[in-house]
N, C-alpha and C positions, 0 to 999 in steps of 0.2 A: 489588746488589753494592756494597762497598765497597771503596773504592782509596787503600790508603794508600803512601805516600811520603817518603822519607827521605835526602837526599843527593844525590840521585841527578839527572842531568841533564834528565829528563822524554823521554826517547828514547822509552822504550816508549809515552807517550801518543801521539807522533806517529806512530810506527806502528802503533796501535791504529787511529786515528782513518783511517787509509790503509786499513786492512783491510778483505778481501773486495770484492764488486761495488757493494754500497750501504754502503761506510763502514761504521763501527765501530758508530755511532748505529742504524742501518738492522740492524747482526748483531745488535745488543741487543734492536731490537726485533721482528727474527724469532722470537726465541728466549724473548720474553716477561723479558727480565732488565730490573728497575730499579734503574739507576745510583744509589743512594742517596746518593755522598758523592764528588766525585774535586780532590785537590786544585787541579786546573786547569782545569776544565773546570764547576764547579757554580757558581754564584751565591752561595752561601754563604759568610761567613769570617768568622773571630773567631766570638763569639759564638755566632750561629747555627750554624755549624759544630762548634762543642763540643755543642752539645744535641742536634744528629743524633748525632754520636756516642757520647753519653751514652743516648739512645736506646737504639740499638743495643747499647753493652755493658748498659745493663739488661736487656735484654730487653722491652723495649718497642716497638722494630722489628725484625721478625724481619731478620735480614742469614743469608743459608746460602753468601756465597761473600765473601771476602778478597783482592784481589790487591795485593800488596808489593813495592814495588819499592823496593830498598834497595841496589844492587851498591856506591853508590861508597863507602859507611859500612863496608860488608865488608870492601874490599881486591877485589885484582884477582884472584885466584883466585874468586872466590864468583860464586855462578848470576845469571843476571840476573833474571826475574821470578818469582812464585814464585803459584801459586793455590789457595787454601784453600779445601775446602768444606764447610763445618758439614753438611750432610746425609748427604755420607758418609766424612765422617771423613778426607780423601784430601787430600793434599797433592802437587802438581804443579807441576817447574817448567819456565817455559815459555820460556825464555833464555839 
């Protein structure tokens, strides 16, 4: 999964990271998901950061889920998180 972020005051990480009985980390990897990219939470930046993501938009690491969070760029009317899944084509939002 990749987690991009725009503006936005980093809320939904925190409550990512609260979720469920074993944490956010722990749902991830129930469910077999690898966090490939999150701007607060990876090791990576600058540089390194651009070539995961350069990865990924080549086609070079498969990425099949998006989540965006962008409310405060929106305006205050606009959803809060939103989740994309290249697999099936389905866009979700979840805030």
């Amino acid at each position: 999964m990749l987690w991009l972020q725009a503006g936005s005051c980093g809320g939904c990480t925190m409550a990512a990271i609260e979720h469920g009985e074993t944490g956010w980390f722990g749902e991830l990897e129930a469910f077999d998901v690898d966090l490939a990219w999150h701007p607060s939470l990876s090791e990576e930046t600058g540089e390194e950061a651009l070539a995961i993501l350069e990865r990924i938009a080549s086609g070079a690491t498969r990425s099949t889920c998006c989540a965006s969070r962008a409310r405060s760029c929106a305006g205050r009317t606009a959803r809060g998180c939103s989740i994309a899944s290249a697999a099936r084509g389905a866009r979700r939002s979840i805030g």
